[in-house]
Gaussian input, Z-matrix of N, CA and C with variables (Angstrom, degrees):
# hf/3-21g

backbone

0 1
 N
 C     1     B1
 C     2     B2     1     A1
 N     3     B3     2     A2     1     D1
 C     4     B4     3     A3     2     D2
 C     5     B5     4     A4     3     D3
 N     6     B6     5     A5     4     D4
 C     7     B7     6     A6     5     D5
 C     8     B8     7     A7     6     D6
 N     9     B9     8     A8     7     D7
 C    10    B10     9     A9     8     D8
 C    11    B11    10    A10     9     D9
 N    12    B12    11    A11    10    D10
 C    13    B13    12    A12    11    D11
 C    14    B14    13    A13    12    D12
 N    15    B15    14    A14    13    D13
 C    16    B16    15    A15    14    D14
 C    17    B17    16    A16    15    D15
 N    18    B18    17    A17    16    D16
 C    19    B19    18    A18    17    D17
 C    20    B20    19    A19    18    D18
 N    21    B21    20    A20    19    D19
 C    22    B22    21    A21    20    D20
 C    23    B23    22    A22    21    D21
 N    24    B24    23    A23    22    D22
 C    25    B25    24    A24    23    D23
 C    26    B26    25    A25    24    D24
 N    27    B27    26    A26    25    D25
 C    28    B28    27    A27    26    D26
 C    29    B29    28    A28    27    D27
 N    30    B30    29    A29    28    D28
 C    31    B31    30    A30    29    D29
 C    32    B32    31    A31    30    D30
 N    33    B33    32    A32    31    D31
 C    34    B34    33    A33    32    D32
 C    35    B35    34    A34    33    D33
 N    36    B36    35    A35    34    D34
 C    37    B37    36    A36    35    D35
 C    38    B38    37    A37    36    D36
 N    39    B39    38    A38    37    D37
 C    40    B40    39    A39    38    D38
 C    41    B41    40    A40    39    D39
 N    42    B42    41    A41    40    D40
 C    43    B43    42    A42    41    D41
 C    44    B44    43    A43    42    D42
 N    45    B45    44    A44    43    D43
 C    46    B46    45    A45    44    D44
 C    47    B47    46    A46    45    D45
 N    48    B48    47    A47    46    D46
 C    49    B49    48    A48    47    D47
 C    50    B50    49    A49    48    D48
 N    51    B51    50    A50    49    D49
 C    52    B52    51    A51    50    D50
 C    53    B53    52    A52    51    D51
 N    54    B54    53    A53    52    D52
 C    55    B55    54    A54    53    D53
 C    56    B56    55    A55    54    D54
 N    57    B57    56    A56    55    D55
 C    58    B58    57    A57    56    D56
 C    59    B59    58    A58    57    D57
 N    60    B60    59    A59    58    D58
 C    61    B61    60    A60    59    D59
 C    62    B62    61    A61    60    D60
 N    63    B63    62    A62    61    D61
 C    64    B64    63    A63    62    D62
 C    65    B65    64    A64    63    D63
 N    66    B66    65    A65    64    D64
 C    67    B67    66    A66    65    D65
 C    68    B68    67    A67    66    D66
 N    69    B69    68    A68    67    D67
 C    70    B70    69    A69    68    D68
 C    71    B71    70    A70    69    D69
 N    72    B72    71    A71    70    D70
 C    73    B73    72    A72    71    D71
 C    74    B74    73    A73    72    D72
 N    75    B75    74    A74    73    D73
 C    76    B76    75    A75    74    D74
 C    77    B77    76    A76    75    D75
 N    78    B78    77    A77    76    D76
 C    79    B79    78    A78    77    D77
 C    80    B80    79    A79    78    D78
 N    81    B81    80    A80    79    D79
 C    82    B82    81    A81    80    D80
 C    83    B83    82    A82    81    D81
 N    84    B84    83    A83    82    D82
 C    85    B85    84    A84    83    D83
 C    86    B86    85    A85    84    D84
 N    87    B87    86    A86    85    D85
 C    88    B88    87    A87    86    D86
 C    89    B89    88    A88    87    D87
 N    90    B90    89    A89    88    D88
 C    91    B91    90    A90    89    D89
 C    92    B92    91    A91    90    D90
 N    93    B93    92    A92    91    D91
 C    94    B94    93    A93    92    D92
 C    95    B95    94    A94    93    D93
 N    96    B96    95    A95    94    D94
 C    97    B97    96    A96    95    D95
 C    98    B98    97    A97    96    D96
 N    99    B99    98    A98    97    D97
 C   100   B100    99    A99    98    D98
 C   101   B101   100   A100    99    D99
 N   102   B102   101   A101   100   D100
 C   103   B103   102   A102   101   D101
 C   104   B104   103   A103   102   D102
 N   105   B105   104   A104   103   D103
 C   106   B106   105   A105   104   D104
 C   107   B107   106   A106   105   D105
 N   108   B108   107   A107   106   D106
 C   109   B109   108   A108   107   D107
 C   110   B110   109   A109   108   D108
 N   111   B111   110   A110   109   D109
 C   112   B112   111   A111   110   D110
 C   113   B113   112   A112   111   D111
 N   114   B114   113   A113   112   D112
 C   115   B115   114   A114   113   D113
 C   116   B116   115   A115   114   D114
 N   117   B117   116   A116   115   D115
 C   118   B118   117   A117   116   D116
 C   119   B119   118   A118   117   D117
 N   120   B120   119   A119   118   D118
 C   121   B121   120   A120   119   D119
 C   122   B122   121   A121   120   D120
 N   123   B123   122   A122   121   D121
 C   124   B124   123   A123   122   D122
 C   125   B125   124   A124   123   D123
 N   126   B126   125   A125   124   D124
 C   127   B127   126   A126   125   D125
 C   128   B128   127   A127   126   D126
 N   129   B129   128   A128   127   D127
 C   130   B130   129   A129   128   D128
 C   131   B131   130   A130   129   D129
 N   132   B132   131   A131   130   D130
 C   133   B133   132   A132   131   D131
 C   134   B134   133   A133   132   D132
 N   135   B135   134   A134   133   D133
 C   136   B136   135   A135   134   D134
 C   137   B137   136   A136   135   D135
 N   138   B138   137   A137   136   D136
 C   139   B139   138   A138   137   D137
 C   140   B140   139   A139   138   D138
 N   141   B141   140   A140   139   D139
 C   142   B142   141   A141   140   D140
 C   143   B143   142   A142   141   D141
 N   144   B144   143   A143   142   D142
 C   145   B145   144   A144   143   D143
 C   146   B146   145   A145   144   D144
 N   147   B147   146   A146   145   D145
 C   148   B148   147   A147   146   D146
 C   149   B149   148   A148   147   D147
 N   150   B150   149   A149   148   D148
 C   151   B151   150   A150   149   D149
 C   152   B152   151   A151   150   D150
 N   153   B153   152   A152   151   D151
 C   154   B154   153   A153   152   D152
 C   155   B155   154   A154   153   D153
 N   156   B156   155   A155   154   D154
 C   157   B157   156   A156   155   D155
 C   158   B158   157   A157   156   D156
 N   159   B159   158   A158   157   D157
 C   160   B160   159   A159   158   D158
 C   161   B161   160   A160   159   D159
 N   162   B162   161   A161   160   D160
 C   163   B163   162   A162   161   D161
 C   164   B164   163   A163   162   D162
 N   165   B165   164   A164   163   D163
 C   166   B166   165   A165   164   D164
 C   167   B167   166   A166   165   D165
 N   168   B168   167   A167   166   D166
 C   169   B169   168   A168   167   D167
 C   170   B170   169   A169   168   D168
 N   171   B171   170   A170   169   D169
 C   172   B172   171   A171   170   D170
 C   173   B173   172   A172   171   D171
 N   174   B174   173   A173   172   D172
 C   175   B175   174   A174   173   D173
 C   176   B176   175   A175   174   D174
 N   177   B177   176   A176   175   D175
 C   178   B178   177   A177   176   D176
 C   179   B179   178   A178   177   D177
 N   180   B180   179   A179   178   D178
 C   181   B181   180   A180   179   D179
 C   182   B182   181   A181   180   D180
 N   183   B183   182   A182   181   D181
 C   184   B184   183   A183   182   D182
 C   185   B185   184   A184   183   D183
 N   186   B186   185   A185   184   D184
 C   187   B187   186   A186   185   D185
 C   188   B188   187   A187   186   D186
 N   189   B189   188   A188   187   D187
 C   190   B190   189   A189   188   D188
 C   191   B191   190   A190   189   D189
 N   192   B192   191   A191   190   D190
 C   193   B193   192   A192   191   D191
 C   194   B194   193   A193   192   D192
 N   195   B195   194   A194   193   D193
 C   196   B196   195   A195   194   D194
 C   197   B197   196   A196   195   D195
 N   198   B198   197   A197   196   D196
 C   199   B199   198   A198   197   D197
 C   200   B200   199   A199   198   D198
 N   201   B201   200   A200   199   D199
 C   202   B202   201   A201   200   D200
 C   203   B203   202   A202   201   D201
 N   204   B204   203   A203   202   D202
 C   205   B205   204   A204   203   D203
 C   206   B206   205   A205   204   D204
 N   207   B207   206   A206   205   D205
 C   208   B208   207   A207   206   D206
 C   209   B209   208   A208   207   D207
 N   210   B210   209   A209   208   D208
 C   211   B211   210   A210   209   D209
 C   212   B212   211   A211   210   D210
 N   213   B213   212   A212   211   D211
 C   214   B214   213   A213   212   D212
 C   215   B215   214   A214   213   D213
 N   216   B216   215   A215   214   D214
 C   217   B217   216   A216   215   D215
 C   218   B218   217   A217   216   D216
 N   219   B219   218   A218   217   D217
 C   220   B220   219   A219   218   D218
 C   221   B221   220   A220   219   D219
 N   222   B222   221   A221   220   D220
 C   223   B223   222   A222   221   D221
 C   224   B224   223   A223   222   D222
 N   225   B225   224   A224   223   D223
 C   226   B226   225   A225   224   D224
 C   227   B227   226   A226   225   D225
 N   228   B228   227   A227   226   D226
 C   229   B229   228   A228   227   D227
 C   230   B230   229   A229   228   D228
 N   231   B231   230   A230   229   D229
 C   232   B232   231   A231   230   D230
 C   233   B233   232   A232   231   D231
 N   234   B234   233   A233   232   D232
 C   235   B235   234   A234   233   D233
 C   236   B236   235   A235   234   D234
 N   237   B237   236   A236   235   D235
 C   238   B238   237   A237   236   D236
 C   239   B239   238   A238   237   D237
 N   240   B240   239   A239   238   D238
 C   241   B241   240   A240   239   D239
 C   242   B242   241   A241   240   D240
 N   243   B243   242   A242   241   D241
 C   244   B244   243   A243   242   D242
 C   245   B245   244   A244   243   D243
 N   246   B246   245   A245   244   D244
 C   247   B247   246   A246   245   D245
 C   248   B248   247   A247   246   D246
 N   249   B249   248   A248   247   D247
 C   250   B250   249   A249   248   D248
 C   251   B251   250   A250   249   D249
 N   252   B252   251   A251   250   D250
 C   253   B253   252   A252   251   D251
 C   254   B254   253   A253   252   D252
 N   255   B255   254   A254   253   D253
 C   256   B256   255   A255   254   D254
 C   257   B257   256   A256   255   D255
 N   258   B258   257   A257   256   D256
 C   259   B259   258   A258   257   D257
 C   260   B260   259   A259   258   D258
 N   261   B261   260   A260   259   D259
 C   262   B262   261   A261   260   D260
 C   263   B263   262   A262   261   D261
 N   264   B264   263   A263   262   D262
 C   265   B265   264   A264   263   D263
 C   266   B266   265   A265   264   D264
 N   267   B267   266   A266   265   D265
 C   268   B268   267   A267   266   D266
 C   269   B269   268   A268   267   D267
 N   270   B270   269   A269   268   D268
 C   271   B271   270   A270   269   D269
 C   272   B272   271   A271   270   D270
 N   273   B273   272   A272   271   D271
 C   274   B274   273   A273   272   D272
 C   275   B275   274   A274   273   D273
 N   276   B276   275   A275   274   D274
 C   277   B277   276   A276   275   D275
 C   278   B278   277   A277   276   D276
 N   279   B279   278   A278   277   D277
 C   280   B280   279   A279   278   D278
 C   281   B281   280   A280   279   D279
 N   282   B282   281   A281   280   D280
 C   283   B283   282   A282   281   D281
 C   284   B284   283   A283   282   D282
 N   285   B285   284   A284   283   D283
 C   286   B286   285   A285   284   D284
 C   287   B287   286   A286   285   D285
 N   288   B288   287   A287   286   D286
 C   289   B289   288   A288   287   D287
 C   290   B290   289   A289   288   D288
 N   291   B291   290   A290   289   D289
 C   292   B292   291   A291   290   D290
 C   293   B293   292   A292   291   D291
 N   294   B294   293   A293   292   D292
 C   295   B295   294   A294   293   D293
 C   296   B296   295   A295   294   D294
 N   297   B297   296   A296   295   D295
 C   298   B298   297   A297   296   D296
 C   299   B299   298   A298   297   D297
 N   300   B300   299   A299   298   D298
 C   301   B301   300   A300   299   D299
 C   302   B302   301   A301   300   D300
 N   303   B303   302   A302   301   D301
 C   304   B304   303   A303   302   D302
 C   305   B305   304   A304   303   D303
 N   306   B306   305   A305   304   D304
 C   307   B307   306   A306   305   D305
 C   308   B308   307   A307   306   D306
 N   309   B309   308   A308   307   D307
 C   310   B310   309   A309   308   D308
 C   311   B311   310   A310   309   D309
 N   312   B312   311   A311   310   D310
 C   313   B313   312   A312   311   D311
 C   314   B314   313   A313   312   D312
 N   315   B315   314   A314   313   D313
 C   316   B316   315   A315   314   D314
 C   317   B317   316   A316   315   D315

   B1=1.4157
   B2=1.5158
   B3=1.1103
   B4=1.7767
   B5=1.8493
   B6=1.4438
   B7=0.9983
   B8=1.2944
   B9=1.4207
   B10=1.7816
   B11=1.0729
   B12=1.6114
   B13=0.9800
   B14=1.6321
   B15=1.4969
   B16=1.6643
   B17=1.5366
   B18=1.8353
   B19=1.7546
   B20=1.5147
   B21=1.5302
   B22=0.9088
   B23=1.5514
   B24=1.6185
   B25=1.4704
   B26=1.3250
   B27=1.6666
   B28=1.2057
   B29=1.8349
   B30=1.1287
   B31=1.3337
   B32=1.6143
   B33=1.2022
   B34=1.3946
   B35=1.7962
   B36=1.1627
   B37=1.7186
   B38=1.3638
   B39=1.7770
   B40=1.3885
   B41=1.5556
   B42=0.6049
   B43=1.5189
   B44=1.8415
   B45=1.5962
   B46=0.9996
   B47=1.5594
   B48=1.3834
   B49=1.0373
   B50=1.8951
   B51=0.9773
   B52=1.6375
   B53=1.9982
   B54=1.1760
   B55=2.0934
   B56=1.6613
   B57=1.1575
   B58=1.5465
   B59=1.6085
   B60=1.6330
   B61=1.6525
   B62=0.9699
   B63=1.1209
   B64=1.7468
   B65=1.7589
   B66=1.5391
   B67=1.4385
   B68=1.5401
   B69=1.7247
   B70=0.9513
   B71=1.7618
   B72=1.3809
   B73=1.4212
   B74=1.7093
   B75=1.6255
   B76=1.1740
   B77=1.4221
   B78=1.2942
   B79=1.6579
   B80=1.2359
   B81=1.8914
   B82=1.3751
   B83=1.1679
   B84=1.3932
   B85=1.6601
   B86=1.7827
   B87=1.5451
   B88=1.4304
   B89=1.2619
   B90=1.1639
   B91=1.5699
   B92=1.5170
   B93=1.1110
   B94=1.5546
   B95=1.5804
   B96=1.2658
   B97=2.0164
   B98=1.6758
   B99=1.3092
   B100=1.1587
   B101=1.3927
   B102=1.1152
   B103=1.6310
   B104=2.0725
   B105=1.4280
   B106=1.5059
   B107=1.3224
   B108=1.5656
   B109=1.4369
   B110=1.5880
   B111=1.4176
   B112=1.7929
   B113=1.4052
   B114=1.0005
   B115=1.4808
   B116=1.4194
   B117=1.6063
   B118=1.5262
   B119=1.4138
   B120=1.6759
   B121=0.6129
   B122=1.5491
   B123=1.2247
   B124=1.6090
   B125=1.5253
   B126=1.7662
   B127=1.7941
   B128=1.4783
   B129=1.1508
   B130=1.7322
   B131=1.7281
   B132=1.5603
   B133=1.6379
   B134=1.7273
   B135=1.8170
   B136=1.2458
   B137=1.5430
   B138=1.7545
   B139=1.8523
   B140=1.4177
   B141=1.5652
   B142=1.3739
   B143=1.4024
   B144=1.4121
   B145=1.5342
   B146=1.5953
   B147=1.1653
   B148=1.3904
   B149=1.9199
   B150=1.2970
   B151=1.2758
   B152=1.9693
   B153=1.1300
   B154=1.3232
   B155=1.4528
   B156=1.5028
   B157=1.1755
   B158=1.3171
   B159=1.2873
   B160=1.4004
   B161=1.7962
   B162=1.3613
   B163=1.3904
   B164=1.8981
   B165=0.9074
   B166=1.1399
   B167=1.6748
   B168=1.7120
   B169=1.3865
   B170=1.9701
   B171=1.5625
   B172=1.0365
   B173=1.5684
   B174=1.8189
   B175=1.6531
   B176=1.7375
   B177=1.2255
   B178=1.2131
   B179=1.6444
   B180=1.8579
   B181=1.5553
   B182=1.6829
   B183=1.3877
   B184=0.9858
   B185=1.3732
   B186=1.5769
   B187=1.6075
   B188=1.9124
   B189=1.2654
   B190=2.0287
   B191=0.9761
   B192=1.7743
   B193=1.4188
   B194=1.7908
   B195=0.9641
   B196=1.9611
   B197=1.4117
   B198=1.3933
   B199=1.6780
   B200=1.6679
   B201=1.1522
   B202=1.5660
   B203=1.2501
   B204=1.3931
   B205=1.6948
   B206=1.6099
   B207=1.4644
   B208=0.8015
   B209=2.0590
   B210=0.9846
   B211=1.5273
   B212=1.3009
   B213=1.2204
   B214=1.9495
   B215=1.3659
   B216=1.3175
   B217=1.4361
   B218=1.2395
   B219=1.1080
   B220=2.2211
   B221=2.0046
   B222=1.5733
   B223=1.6689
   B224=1.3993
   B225=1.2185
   B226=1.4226
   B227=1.9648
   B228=1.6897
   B229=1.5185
   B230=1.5060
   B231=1.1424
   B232=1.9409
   B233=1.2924
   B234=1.3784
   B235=1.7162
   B236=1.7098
   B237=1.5669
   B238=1.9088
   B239=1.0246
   B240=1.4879
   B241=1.5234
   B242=1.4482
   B243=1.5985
   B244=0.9020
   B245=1.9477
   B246=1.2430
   B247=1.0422
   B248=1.8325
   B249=1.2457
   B250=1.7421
   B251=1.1783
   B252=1.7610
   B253=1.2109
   B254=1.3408
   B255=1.5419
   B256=1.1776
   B257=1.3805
   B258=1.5717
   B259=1.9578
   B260=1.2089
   B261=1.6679
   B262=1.5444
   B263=1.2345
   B264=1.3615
   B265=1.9454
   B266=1.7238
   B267=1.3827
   B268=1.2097
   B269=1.5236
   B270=1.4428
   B271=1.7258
   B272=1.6108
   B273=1.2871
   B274=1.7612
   B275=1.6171
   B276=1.5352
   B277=1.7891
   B278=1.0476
   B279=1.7136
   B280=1.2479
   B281=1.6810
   B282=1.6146
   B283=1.1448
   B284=1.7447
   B285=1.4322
   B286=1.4984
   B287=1.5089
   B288=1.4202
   B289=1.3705
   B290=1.6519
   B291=1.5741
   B292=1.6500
   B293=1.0749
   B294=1.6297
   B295=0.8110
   B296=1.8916
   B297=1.4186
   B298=1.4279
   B299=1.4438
   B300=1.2521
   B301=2.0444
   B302=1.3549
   B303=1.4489
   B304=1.5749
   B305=1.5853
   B306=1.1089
   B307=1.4545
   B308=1.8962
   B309=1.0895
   B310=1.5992
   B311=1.5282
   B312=1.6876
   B313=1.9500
   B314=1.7356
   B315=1.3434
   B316=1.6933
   B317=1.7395
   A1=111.19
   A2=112.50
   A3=116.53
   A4=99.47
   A5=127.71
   A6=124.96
   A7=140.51
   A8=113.69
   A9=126.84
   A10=107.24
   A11=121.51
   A12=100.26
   A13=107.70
   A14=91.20
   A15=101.75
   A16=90.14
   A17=104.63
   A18=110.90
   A19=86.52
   A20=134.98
   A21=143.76
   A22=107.03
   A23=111.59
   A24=111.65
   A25=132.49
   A26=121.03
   A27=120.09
   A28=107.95
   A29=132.91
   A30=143.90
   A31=128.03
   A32=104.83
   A33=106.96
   A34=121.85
   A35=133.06
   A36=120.57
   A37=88.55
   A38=108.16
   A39=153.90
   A40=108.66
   A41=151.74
   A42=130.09
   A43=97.25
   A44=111.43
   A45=144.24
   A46=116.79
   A47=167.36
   A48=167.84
   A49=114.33
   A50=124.33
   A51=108.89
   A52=96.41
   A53=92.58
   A54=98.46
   A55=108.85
   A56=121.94
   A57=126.07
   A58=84.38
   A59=131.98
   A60=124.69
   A61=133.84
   A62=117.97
   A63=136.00
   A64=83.16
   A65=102.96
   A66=125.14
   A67=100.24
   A68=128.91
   A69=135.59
   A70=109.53
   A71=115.70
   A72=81.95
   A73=126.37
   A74=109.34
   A75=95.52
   A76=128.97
   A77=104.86
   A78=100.96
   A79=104.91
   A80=131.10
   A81=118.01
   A82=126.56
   A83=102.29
   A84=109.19
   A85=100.36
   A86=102.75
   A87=102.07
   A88=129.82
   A89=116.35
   A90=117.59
   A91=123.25
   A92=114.93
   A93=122.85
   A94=108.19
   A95=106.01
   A96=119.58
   A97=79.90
   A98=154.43
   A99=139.24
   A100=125.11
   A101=120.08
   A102=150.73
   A103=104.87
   A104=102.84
   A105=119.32
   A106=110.77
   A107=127.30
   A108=134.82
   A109=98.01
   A110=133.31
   A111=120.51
   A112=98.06
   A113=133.92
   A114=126.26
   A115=93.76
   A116=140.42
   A117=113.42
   A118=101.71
   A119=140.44
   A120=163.12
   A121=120.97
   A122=109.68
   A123=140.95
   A124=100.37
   A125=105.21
   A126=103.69
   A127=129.48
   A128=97.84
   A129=96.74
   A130=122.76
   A131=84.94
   A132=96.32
   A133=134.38
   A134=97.71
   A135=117.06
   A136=99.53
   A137=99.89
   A138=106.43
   A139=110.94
   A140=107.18
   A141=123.35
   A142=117.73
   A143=121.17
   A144=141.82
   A145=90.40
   A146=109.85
   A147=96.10
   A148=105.44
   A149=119.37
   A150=117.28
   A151=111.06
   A152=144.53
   A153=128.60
   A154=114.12
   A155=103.45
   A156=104.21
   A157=118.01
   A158=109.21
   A159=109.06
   A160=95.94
   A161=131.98
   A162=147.79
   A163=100.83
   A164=122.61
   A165=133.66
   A166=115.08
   A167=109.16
   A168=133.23
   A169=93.90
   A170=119.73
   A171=119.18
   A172=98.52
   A173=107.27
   A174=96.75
   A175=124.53
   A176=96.76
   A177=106.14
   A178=122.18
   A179=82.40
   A180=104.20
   A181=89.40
   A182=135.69
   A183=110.66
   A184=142.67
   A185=118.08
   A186=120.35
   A187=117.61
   A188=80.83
   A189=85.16
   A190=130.34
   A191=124.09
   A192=142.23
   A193=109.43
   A194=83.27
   A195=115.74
   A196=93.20
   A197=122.98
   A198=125.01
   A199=94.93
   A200=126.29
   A201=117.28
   A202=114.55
   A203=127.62
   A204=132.61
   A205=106.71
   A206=102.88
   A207=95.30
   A208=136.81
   A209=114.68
   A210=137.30
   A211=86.60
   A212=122.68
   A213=119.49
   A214=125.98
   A215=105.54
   A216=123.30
   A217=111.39
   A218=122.48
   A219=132.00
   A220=83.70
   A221=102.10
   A222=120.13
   A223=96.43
   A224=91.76
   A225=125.03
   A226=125.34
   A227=87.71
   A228=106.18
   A229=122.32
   A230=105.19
   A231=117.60
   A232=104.50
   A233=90.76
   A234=100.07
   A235=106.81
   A236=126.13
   A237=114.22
   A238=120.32
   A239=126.90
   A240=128.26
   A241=108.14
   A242=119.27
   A243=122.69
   A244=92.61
   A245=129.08
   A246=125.83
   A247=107.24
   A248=101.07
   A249=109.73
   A250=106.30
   A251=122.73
   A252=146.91
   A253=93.18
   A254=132.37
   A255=144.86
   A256=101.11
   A257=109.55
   A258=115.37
   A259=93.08
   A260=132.10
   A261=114.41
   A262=94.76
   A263=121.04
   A264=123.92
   A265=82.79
   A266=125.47
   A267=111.96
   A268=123.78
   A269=107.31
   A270=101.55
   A271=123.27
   A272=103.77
   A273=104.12
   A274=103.84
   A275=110.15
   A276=95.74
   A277=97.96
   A278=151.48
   A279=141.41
   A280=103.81
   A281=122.88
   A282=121.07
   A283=89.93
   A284=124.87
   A285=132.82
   A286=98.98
   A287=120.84
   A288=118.69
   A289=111.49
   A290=100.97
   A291=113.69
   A292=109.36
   A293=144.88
   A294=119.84
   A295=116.19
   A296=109.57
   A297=132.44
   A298=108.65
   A299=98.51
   A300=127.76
   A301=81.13
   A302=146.29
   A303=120.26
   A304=87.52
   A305=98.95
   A306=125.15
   A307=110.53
   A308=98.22
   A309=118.66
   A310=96.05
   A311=98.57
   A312=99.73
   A313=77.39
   A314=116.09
   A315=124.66
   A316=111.25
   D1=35.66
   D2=-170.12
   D3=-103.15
   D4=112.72
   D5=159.94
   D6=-58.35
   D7=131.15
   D8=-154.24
   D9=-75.65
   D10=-21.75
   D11=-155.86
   D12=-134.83
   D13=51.38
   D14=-168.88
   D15=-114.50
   D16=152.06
   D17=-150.93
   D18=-83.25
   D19=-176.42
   D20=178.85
   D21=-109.52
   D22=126.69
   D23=-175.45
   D24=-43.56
   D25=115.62
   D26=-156.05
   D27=-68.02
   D28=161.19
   D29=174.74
   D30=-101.66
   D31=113.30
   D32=-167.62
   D33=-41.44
   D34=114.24
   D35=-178.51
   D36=-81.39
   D37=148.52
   D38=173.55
   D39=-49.52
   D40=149.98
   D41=162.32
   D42=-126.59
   D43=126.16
   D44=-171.01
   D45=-27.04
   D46=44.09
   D47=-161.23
   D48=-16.03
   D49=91.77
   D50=-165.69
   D51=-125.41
   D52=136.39
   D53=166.64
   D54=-30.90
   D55=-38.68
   D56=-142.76
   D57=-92.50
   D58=-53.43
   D59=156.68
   D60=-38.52
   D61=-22.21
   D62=-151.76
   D63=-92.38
   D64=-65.55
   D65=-157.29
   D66=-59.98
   D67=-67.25
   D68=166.53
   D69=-33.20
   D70=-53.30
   D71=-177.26
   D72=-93.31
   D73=7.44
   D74=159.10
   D75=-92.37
   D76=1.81
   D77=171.54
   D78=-75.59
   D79=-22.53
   D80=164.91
   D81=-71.67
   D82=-18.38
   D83=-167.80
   D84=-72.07
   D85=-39.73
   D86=179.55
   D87=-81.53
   D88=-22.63
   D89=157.44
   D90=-69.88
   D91=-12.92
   D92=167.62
   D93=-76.02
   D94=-56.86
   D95=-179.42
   D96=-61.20
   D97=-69.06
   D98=-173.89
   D99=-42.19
   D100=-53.81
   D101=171.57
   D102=-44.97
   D103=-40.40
   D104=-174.68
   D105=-100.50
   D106=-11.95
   D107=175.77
   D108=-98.75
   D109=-34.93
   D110=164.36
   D111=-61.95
   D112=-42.50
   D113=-149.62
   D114=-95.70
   D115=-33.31
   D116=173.40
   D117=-63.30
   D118=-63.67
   D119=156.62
   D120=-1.16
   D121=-35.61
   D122=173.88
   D123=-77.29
   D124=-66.17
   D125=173.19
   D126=-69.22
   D127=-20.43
   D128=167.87
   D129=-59.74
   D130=-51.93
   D131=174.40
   D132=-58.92
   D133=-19.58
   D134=-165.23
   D135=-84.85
   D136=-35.94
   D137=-175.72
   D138=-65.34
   D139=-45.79
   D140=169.09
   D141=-29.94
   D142=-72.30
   D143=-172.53
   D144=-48.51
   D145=-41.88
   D146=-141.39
   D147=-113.36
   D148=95.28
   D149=-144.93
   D150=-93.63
   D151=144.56
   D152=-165.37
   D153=-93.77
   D154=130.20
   D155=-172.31
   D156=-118.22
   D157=116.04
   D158=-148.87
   D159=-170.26
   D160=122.23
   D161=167.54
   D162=-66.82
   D163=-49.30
   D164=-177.03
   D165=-59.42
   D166=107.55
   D167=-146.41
   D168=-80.75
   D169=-7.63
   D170=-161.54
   D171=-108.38
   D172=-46.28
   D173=171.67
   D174=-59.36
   D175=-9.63
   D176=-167.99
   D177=-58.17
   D178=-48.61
   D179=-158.95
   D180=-90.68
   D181=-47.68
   D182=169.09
   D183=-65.89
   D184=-16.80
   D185=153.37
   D186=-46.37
   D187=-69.17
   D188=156.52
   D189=-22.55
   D190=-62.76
   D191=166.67
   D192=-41.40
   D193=-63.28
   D194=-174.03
   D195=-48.41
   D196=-59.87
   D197=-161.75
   D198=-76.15
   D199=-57.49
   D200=-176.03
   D201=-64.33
   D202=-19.10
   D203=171.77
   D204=-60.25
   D205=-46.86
   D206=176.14
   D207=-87.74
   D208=-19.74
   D209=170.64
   D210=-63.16
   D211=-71.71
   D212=-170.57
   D213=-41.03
   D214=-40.54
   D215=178.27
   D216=-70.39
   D217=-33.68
   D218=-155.98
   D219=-88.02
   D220=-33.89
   D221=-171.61
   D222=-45.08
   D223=-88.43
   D224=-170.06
   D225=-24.22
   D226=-63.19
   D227=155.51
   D228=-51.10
   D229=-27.36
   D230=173.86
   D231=-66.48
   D232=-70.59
   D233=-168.76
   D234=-57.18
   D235=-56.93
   D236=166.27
   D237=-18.63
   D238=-48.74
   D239=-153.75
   D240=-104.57
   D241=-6.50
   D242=-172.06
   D243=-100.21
   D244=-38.81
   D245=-172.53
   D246=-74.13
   D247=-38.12
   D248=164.02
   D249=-33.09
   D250=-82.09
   D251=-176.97
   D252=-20.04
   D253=-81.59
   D254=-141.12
   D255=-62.16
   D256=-52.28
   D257=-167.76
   D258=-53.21
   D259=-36.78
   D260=-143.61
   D261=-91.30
   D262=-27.31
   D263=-179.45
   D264=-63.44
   D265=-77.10
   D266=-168.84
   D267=-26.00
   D268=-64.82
   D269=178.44
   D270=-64.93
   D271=-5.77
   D272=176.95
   D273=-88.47
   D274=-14.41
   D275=168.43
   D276=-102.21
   D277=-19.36
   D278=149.43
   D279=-27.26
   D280=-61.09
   D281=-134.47
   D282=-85.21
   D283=-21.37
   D284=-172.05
   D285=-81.83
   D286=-33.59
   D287=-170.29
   D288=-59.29
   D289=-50.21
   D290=-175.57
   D291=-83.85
   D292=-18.70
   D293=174.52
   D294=-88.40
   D295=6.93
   D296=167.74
   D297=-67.41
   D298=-54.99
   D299=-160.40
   D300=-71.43
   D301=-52.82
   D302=-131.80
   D303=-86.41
   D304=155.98
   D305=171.45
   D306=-84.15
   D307=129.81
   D308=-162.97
   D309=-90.60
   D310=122.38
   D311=-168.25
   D312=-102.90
   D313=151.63
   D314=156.30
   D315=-116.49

């Protein structure tokens, strides 16, 4: 019961690797890790200002928890996009180097 005349699943094409992709998307990658370093930077300062007041030895430690869960996380996402950024500058002078190095057939 298998139909004859059904097309065969098409295959995704590659899309070309070039410096100028590489480059373009790490200038997004880094304005995002930028975009997430004002904004931890923004919440740190906000926890800072604003100090917990509270006798209670248990809200304490979990506000604490709560505030570094969160700073770490806003961190973290900074620092990914910022290390992204860098690999993809890296492979766009990888990709300028070899296409320097290869020898030009006519």
């Amino acid at each position: 019961m298998s139909d004859q005349n059904s097309t065969p699943p098409e295959t995704p094409t590659q899309v070309q690797t070039s410096p100028l992709r590489c480059i373009t998307g790490a200038i997004i990658s880094s304005s995002l890790a930028y975009a997430l370093y004002s904004l931890m930077m923004a919440i740190a300062t906000s926890f800072a200002s604003k100090p917990v007041h509270s006798n209670n030895e248990l809200v304490i430690k979990i506000t604490s928890a709560v505030r570094t869960l969160v700073v770490g996380i806003v961190a973290l996402g900074s620092g990914i996009f910022g290390i992204v950024a860098l690999g993809l500058v890296a492979l766009a002078v990888q990709l300028l180097v070899q296409q320097f190095s290869k020898p030009k057939t006519n």
